[in-house]
N, C-alpha and C positions, 0 to 999 in steps of 0.2 A: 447489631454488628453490621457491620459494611463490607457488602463485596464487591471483590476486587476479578475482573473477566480481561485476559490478555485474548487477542484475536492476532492469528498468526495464520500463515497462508504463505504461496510463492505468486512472487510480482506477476500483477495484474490477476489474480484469481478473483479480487472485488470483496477486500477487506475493508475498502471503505464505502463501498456500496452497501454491506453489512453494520457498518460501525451509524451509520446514518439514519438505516431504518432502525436500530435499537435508540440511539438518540432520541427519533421522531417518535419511538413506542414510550420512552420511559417518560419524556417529558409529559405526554399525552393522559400518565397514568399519575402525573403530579410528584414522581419522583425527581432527585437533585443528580444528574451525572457529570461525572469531571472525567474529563477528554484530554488521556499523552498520545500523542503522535511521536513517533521514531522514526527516521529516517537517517540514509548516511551522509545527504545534502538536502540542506535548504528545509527544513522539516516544518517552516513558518508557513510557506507556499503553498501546503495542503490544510495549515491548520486553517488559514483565512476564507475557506469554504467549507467551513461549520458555523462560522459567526453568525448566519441567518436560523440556527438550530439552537445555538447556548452564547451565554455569555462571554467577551474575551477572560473574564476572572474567572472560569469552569474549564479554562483549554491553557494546554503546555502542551509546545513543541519542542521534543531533544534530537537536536542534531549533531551529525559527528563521528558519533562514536555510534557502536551496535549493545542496545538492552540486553542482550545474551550475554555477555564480555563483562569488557572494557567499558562499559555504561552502565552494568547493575545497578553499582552503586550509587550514582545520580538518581536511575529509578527508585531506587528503593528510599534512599534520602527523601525526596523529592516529596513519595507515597505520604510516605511518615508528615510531610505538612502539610497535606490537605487539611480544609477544616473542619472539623464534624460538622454535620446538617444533616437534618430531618430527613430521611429519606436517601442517602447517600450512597452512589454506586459508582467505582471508578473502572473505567475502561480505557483499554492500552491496545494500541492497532501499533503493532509490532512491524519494523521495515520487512521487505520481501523474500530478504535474504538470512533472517537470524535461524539461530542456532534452536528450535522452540525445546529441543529436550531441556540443553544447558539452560534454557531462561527460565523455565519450571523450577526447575532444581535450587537454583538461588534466591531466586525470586520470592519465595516463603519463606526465609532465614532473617530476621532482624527486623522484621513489618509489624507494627505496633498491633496490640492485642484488639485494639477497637476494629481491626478488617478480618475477615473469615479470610480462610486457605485461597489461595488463585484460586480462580479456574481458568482453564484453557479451551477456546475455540479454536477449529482451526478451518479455513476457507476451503473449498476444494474443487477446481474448475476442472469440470467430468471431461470438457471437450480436449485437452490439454490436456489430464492427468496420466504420467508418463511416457509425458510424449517430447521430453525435456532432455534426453541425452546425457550429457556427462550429470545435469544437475539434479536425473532423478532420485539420488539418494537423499538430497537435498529435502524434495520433495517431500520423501516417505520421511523424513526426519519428521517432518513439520502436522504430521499427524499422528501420532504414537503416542504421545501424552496428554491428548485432549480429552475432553469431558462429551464435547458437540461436535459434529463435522457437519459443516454447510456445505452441499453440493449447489455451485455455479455455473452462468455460461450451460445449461441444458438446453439453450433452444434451440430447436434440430437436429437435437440427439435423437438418435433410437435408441427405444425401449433397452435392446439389448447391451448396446453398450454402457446404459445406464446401471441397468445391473453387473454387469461385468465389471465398472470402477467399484460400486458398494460391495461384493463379492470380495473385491482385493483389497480394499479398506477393513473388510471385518482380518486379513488375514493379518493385514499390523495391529489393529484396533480391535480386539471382538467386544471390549465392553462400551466405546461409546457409544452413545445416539446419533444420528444418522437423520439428519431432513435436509431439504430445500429449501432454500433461500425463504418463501414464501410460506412454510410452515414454521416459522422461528416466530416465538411468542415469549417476549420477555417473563410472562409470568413462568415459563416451565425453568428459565434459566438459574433461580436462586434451588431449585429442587438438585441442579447436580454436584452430585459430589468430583474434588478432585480425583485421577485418573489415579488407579496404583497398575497400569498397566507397565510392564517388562516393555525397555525398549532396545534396541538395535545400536550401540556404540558407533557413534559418527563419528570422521574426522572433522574436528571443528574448522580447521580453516579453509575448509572448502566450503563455509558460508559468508567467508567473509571476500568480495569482490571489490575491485577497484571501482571509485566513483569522484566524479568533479562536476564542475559546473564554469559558465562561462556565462557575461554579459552579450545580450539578449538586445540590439536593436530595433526599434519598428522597420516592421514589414511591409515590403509594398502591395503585399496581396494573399489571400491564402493559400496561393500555390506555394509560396514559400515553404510553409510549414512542414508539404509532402517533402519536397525538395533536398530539406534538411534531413529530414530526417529517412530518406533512402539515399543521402548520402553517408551516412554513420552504419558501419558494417553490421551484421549478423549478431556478433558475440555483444556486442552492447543490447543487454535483456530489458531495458528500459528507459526511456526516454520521456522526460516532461518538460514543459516552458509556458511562460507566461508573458507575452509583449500584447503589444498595440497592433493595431492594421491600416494601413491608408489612413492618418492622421486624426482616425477614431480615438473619441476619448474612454471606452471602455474600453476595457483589459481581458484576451480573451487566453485561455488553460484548453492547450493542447499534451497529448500524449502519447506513443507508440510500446503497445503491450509487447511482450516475448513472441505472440504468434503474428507477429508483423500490423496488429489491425491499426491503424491512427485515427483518432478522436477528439473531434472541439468541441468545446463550448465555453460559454459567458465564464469569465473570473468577477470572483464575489467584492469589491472593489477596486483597490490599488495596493499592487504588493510593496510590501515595507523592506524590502531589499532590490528594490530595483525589477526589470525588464529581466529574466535568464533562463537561461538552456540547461536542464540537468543531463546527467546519465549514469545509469547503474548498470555495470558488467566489465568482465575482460577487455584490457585496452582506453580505458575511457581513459583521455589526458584532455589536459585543456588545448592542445592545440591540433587533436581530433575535432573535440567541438567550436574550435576557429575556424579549421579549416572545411568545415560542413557549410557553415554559414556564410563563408566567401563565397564557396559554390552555388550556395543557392540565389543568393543577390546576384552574383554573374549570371548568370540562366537566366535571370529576370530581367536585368539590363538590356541582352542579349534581345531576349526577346521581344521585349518596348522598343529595341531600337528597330527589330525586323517590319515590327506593324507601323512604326514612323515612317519607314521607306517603303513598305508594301502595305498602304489600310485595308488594299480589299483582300489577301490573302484569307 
C-alpha cells in the first residue's frame, strides 16, 4: 500500500526545504514520490523548482483554492489518479495558511484502498513559534494533528528556548515525535501512525487570508527586489516573485518570510506564466502590488538619474 504524508506548517517555517530533503532521501532509496503543491497563487512557481529532483509527470500543482476547504475534493480526486508504481509514496506540502485539523479530517474520506491512512507532518520554526500575534491559533492549529513535528530555523537558538517551544508542543501534541530538520529519516516515516490526538476547535476562516498576484517586469537591479518589497506593509505575511535582472537571461526566485527576512536565488528555468509578484495576507489587492512596483522602479530612476549628474557622489 502506498502512503500518503501532508506536510503542513505556517509560511515560511520551511515546508519545502523539508519536502526536498525527503525528495532527495526517497529518490536516493530507489523509491517513486509524486509531489501536490498547494498554494493560494501561482502554485506552478514553486513546483518548477523540483524539476531538477523528479519528473514534471511526479509533480501537480493546485492553485486557487485551499486543500482544507474548498479544494479537498480536487485533492482527493486528483490522489485517486495517481498511478500505481513500484515503490509509491505521495507527498502533499500543503499552503501556509490551511486549516491542517480540517484537512486530516477529510482528507481520509473517499481515498482509494491502495494508500494507507495520511499522515501528517507538521513544520515548526522554533525561532518564530508564537511569535505571530493574531495568527497564533493559526499556528497551534497546524500542529495538533500531526504524527512528526520538524523543528526549523534553530540556528542561534538557545538551548532554552529550544526546549521551551518542545515543552509547549508536547502540551498540544503529547503523542507526536518531535526532531530536527536534520534528524528526519525517511525510513522511520512509514513506522507512524496517524495521530488520534484531541484537538482545539478553530475557527476556520481565520485560515483563509486574501492573496493575488501581479505581472512582474525586469528589474534593473537587485535593489529593486528590497525596494518592493519594504514597500508592501507588515500584514502581507508573505511575498514571492520570479523576473529577470539587468537583461540577464536567467530567471532569479525571490521571497520575503513573515519575520521580515528577504532571499534570492537562481529560478530553475523559465516560469510558464510569465515574470510575477505574489502575496499572501491581509490587504493584498493587485493594485497594492502595482503600486510597490511603481515605487521601486521610481527610486531607481531616481537614483541612475542622481549618479548621471553627480558620478562621483
Amino acid at each position: 500500500m502506498e502512503a500518503i504524508i501532508t506536510i503542513v506548517g505556517f509560511l515560511g517555517s520551511g515546508k519545502t526545504t523539508l519536502l526536498k530533503k525527503l525528495i532527495h532521501n526517497y529518490v536516493d532509496q530507489n523509491w517513486n514520490p509524486y509531489v501536490i503543491l498547494n498554494d493560494y497563487e501561482n502554485a506552478s512557481l514553486d513546483a518548477q523548482q523540483f524539476l531538477d529532483q523528479i519528473d514534471v509527470k511526479q509533480l501537480k500543482a493546485l492553485s486557487g483554492s485551499c486543500i482544507c476547504c474548498s479544494g479537498i475534493h480536487v485533492l482527493r480526486d486528483f490522489i485517486n489518479r495517481i498511478p500505481p508504481r513500484l515503490k509509491g509514496v505521495t507527498l502533499i506540502e500543503a499552503n501556509g495558511t490551511s486549516d491542517a485539523c480540517a484537512l486530516m479530517s477529510f482528507l481520509g474520506v473517499g481515498i482509494n484502498e491502495r494508500f494507507l491512512p495520511p499522515i501528517q507532518i507538521s513544520v515548526v520554526d522554533v525561532k518564530n513559534w508564537q511569535k505571530r500575534g493574531e495568527h497564533n491559533e493559526l499556528e497551534v492549529n497546524q500542529i495538533q494533528v500531526s504524527s512528526l513535528l520538524v523543528l526549523t530555523h534553530t540556528e542561534d537558538i538557545s538551548l532554552e528556548r529550544k526546549n521551551a517551544v518542545i515543552k509547549e508542543l508536547n502540551t498540544y501534541n503529547a503523542t507526536a515525535e518531535i526532531l530536527s530538520i536534520d534528524e528526519v529519516d525517511v525510513t522511520l516515516i512509514p513506522k507512524l501512525l496517524p495521530s488520534k490526538n484531541k484537538f482545539k476547535k478553530f475557527e476556520h476562516l481565520k485560515a483563509h487570508w486574501s492573496s493575488c498576484s501581479a505581472d512582474l517586469p525586469q528589474l534593473p537591479n537587485y535593489n529593486c527586489i528590497y525596494d518592493i518589497c519594504n514597500a508592501l506593509p507588515k500584514t502581507i505575511m508573505r511575498i514571492k516573485g520570479c523576473t529577470q535582472i539587468e537583461n540577464k537571461k536567467e530567471y532569479i526566485y525571490f521571497e520575503r518570510t513573515p519575520d521580515g527576512k528577504i532571499s534570492i536565488r537562481p529560478f530553475n528555468g523559465e516560469p510558464t506564466t510569465g515574470s510575477k509578484l505574489l502575496t499572501i495576507g491581509p490587504g493584498s489587492t493587485p493594485n497594492l502590488l502595482e503600486k510597490a512596483i511603481e515605487i521601486a522602479l521610481m527610486k531607481e530612476k531616481l537614483n541612475f538619474e542622481g549618479l548621471e549628474k553627480n558620478p562621483n557622489r
